[in-house]
C-alpha positions in Angstrom: 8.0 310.7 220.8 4.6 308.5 220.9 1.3 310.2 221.2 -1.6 308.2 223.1 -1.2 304.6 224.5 -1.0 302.4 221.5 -4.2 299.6 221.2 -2.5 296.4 221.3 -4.0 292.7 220.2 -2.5 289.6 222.3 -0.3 286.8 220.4 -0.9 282.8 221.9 2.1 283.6 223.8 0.9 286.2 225.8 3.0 289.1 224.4 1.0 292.4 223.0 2.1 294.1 220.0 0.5 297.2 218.4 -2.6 296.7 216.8 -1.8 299.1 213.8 1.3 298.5 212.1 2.5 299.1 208.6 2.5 297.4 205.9 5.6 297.6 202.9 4.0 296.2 199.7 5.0 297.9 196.5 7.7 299.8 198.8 11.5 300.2 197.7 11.0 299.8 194.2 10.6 303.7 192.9 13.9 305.1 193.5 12.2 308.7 193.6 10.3 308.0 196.2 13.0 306.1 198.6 13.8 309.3 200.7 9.9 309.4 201.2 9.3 306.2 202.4 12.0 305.8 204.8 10.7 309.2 206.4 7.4 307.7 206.6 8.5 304.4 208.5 10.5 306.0 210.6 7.7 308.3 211.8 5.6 305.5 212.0 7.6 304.6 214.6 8.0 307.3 216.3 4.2 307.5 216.4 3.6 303.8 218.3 3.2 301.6 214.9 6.2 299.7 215.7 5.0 296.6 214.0 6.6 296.4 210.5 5.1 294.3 208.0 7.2 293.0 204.5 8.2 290.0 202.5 11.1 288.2 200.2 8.4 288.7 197.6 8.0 292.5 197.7 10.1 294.0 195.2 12.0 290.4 195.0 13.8 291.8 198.2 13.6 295.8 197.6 11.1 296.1 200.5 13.0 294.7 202.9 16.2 296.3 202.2 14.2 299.5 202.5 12.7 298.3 205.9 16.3 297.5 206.9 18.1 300.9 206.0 14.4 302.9 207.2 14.7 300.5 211.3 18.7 301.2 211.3 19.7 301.8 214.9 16.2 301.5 215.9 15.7 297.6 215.4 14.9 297.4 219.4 11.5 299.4 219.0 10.0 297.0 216.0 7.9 294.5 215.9 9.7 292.7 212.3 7.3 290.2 210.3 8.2 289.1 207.4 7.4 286.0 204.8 8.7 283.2 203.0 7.8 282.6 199.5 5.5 279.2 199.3 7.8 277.9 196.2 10.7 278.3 199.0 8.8 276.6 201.7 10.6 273.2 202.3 12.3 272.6 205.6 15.5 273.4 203.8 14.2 276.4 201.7 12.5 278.1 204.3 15.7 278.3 206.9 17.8 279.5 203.5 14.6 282.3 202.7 14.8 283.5 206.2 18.3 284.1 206.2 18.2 286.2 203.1 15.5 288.6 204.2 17.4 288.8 207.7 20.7 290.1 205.6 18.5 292.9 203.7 16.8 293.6 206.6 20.2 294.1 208.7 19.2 292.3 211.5 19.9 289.1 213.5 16.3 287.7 214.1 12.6 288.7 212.9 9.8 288.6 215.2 7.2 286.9 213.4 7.6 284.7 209.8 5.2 283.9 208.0 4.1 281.3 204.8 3.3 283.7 202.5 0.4 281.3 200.8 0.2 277.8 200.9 2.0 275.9 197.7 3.5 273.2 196.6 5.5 272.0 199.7 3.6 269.9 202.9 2.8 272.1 205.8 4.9 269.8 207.6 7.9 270.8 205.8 7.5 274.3 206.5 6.5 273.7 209.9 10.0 271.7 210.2 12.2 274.5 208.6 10.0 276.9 211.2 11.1 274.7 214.2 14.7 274.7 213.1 14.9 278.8 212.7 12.7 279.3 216.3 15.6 276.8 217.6 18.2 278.8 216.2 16.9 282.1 217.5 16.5 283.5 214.0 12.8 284.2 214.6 10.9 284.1 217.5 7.3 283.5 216.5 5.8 281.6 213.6 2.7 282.4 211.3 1.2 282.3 208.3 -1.1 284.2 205.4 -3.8 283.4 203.3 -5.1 280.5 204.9 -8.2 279.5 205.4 -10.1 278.0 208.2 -10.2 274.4 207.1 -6.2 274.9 206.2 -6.0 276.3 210.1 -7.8 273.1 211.3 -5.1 270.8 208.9 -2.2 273.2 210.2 -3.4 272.8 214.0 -3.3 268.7 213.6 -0.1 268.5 212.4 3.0 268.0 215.4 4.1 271.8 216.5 1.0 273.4 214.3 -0.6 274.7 217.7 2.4 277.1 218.1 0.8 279.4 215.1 1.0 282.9 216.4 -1.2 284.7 213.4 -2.9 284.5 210.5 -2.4 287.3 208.1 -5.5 287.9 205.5 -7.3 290.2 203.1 -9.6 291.9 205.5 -11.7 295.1 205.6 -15.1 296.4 205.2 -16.0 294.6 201.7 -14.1 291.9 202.1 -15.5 290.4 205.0 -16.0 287.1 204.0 -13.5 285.7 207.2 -16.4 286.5 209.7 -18.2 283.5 208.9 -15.8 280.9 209.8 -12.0 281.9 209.8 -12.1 284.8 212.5 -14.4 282.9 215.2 -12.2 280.1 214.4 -9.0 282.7 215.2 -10.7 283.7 218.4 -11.5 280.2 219.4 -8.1 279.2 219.1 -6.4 282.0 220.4 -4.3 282.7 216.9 -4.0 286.3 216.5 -5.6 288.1 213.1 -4.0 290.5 210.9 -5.6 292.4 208.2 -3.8 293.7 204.6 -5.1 295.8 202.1 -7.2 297.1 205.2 -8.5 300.3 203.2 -9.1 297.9 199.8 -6.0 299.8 198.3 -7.1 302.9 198.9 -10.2 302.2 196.8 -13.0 302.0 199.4 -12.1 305.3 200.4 -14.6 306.5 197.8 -17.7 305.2 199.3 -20.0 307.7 199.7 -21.9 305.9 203.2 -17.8 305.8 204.9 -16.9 309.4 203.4 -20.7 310.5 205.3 -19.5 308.5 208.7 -16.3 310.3 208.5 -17.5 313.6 208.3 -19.9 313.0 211.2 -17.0 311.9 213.1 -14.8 315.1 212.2 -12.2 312.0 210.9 -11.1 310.9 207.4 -12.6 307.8 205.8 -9.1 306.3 206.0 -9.6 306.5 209.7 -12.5 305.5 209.8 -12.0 302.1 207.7 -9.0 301.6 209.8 -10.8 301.7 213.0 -13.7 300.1 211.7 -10.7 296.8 211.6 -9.5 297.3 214.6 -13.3 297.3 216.3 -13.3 293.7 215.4 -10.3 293.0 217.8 -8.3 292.4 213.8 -4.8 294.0 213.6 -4.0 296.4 210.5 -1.2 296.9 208.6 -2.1 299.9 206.3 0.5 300.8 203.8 1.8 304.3 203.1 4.9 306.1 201.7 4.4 309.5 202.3 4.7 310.6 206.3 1.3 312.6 206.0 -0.7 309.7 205.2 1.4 308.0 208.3 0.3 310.5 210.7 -3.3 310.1 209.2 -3.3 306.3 209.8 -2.2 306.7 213.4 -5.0 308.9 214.3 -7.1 305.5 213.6 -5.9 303.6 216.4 -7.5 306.4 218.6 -11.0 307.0 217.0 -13.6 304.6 218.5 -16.8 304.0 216.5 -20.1 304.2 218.2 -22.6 301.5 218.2 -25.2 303.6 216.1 -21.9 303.8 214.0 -21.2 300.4 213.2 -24.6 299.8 212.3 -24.3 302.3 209.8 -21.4 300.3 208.2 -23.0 297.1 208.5 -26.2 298.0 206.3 -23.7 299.4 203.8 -21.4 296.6 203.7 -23.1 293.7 205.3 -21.4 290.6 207.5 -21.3 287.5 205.5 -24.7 285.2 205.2 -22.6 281.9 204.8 -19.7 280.5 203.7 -17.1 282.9 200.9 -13.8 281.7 199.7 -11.2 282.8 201.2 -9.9 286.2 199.3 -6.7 287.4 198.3 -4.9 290.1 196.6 
């Protein structure tokens, strides 16, 4: 039941996955809603966004027991990330935190795990506890989020740290601080590049130059924004709960933005002119 061919970004490894994904922050937790957002994932997949995107910190499990019921009987098509909490990060802790979101989520293994943020615990720790769940064939690739370049070039040193597969970080077109350093470092390296929040949480959506560059394109400025990430060879894991807004997202991974386009955006929300802290939401 896909539409067009899917845009893909490689891992290290070789494998493609879907560029556009979906993200499951703030899902699970309105009871109201549930019977909206489970429509709405599962359309996603039906639509080619097979890469699913949650944590153990999203609802304090609620997301992923969501994910789980919403990829029921479907858990070959989907791409499964999810993360480990940094205050559960030791070698120890971080074999016990994937085996919790694996029971919510109903499944055996996930796909890609991911240190949330870095904390209190050595990267080695984490890197250990990572080693002993790839071993195990609880997950089969290895990432992490909110890192920054020099933390990538610590991570990298460290024994197994060149088997990173991604780096998941606030990305989109006013936040684009990772441009100076982190993403050429990304590309260098080979370590794939995800983007949250890729619409700012909905609010850059009322930006009067992407709402103009939207109508010119006959697209929305959701689409837009969205496509505008994947341009830069970035992965993006919008969220949504509603199925419209699903079907909306997926018309991004087909909309290409002309040169005269991206200029356009770039005098309204210019590249980086040196070196921003990393940001986060």
């Amino acid at each position: 039941m896909t539409t067009a061919v899917m845009r893909t970004i490689p891992l290290p490894s070789g494998e493609e996955i879907p560029a556009l994904g979906q993200g499951t922050w703030y899902l699970g937790e309105d009871p109201s809603r549930r019977g909206d957002e489970i429509a709405a994932l599962r359309l996603g997949l039906d639509l080619g966004m097979t890469v699913v995107d949650t944590a153990e910190m999203y609802g304090d499990g609620a997301a992923e027991e969501l994910v789980g019921e919403a990829i029921d009987g479907r858990r070959e098509e989907v791409f499964l990330v999810s993360k480990v909490l940094p205050g559960h990060a030791s070698r120890r802790g971080t074999v016990s935190a994937c085996e919790g979101s694996l029971r919510r989520l109903g499944t055996d293994r996930l796909d890609l795990y991911l240190l949330h943020w870095r904390g209190r615990f050595p990267l080695e720790e984490t890197l250990a506890g990572f080693a002993d769940l790839v071993a195990a064939g609880k997950i089969r690739h290895w990432g992490v989020s909110n890192l920054d370049a020099a933390d990538m070039v610590e991570l990298t040193s460290l024994p197994g740290g060149g088997a990173v597969a991604l780096d998941q970080v606030l990305y989109n077109l006013t936040r684009r601080g990772i441009e100076w350093d982190l993403l050429p470092w990304c590309r260098r390296n080979g370590v794939a590049v995800m983007a949250y929040s890729p619409i700012e949480q909905g609010r850059l959506l009322r930006a009067e130059t992407l709402r103009a560059v939207a109508r010119s394109l006959g697209a929305s400025p959701a689409q837009v924004a969205l496509a505008w990430v994947l341009e830069q060879g970035v992965a993006a894991i919008p969220r949504s709960g509603r199925p419209e807004h699903v079907r909306e997202n997926r018309g991004a991974a087909d909309l290409r933005l002309p040169a005269e386009v991206l200029a356009v955006l770039d005098e309204a929300f210019p590249p980086p002119s040196g070196p921003v802290p990393l940001e986060v939401l």
